[in-house]
Rosetta silent file (secondary structure, phi, psi, omega in degrees, C-alpha in Angstrom):
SEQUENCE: XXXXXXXXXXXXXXXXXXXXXXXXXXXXXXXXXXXXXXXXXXXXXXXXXXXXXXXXXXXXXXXXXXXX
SCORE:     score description
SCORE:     0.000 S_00000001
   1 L     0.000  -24.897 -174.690   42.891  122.613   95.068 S_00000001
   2 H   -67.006  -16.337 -156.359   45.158  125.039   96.789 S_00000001
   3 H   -97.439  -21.315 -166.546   42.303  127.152   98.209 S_00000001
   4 H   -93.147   -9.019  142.304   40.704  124.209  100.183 S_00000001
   5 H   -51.907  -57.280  172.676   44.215  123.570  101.828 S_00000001
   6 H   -64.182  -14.621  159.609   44.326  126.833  102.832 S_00000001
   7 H   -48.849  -71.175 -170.667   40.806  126.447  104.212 S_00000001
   8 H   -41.345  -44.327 -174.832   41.895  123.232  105.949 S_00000001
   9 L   -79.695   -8.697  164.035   44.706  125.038  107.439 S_00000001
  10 L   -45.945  147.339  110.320   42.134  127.941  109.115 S_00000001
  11 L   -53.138  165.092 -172.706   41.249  127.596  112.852 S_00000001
  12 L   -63.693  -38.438 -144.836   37.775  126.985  114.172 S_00000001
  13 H  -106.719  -37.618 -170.105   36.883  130.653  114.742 S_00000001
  14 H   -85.035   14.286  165.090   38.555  132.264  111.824 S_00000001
  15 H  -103.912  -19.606  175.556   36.653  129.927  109.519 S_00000001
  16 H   -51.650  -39.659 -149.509   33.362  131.485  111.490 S_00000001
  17 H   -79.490  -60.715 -172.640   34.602  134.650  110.941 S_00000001
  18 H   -60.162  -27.160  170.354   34.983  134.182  107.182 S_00000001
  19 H   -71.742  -15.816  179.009   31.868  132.607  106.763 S_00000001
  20 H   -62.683  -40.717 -165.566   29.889  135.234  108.481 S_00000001
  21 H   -66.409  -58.320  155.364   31.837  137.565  105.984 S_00000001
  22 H   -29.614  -83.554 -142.511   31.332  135.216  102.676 S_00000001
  23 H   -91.223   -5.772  139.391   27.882  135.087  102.925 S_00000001
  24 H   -17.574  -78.448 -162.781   27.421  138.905  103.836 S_00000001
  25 H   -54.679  -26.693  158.721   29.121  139.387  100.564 S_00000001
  26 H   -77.527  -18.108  171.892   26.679  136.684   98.641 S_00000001
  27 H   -62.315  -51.428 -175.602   23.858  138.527  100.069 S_00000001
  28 H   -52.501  -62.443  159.477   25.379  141.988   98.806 S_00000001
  29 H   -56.035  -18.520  164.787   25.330  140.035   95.488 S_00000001
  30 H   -84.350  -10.106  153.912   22.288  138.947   95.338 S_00000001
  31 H   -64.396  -77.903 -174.448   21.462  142.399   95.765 S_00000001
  32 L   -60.321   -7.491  156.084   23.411  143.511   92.692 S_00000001
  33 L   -65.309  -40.313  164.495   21.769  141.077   90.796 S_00000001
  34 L   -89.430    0.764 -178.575   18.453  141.817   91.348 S_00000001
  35 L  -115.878   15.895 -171.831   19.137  145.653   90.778 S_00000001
  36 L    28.546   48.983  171.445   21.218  144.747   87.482 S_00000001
  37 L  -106.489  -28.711  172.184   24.424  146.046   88.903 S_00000001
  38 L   -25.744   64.961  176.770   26.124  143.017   88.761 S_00000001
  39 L   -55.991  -43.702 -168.098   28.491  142.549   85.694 S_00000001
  40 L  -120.198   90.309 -169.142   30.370  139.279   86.382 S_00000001
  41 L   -83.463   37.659  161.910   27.398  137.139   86.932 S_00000001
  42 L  -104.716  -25.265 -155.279   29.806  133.730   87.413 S_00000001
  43 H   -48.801  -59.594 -141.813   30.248  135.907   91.164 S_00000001
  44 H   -80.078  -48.702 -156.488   27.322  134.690   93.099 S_00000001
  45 H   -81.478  -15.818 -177.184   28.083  130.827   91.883 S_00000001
  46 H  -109.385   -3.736 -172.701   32.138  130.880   93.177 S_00000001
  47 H   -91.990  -49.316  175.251   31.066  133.155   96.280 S_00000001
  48 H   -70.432  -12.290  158.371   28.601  129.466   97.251 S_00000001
  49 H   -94.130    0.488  157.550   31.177  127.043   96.750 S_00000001
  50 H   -64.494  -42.116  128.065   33.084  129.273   99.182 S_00000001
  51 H    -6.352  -69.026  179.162   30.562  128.558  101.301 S_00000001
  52 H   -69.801  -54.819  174.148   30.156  125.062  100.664 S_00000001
  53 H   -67.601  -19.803  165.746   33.920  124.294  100.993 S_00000001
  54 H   -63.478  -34.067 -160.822   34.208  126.105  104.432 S_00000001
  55 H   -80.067  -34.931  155.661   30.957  124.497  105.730 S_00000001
  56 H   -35.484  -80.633  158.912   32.601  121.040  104.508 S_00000001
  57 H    -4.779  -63.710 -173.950   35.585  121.724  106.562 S_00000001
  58 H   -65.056  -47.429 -164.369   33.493  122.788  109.909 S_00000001
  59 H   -42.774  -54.421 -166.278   31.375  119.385  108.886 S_00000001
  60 H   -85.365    7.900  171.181   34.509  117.278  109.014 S_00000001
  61 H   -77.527  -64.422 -166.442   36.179  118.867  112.490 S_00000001
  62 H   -59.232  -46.985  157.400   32.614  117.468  113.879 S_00000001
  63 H   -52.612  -41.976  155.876   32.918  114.448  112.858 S_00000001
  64 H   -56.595  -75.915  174.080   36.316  113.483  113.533 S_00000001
  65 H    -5.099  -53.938 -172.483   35.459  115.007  116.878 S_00000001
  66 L  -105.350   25.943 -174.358   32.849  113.105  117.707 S_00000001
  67 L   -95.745  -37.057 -168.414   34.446  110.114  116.296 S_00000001
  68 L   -73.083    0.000    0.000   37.358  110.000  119.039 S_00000001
């Protein structure tokens, strides 16, 4: 629970920035996966709910946004 407080606690651009970076890095995995370099194949599945809890985040600044 602690990591999606610290999410929460991000500005708008420096959650862009990590998501550009995140899913760079699930791509790169998805690489090493398909080349069987990959060893800790739980990787790919905690690198997309990083993903999914930032994109949550952005989802609920726009709504509350557009709410006021």
């Amino acid at each position: 629970m602690a990591e999606i407080d610290d999410i929460r606690n991000m500005n708008d651009q420096d959650l862009e920035e990590n998501l550009d970076s995140i899913q760079k890095d699930l791509m790169n995995l998805r690489f090493r996966t398909a080349t069987m370099q990959l060893t800790d194949t739980n990787a790919v599945k905690r690198t997309q709910r990083k993903i999914a809890r930032i994109m949550t985040v952005i989802r609920e600044r726009e709504i509350s946004e557009s709410s006021l």
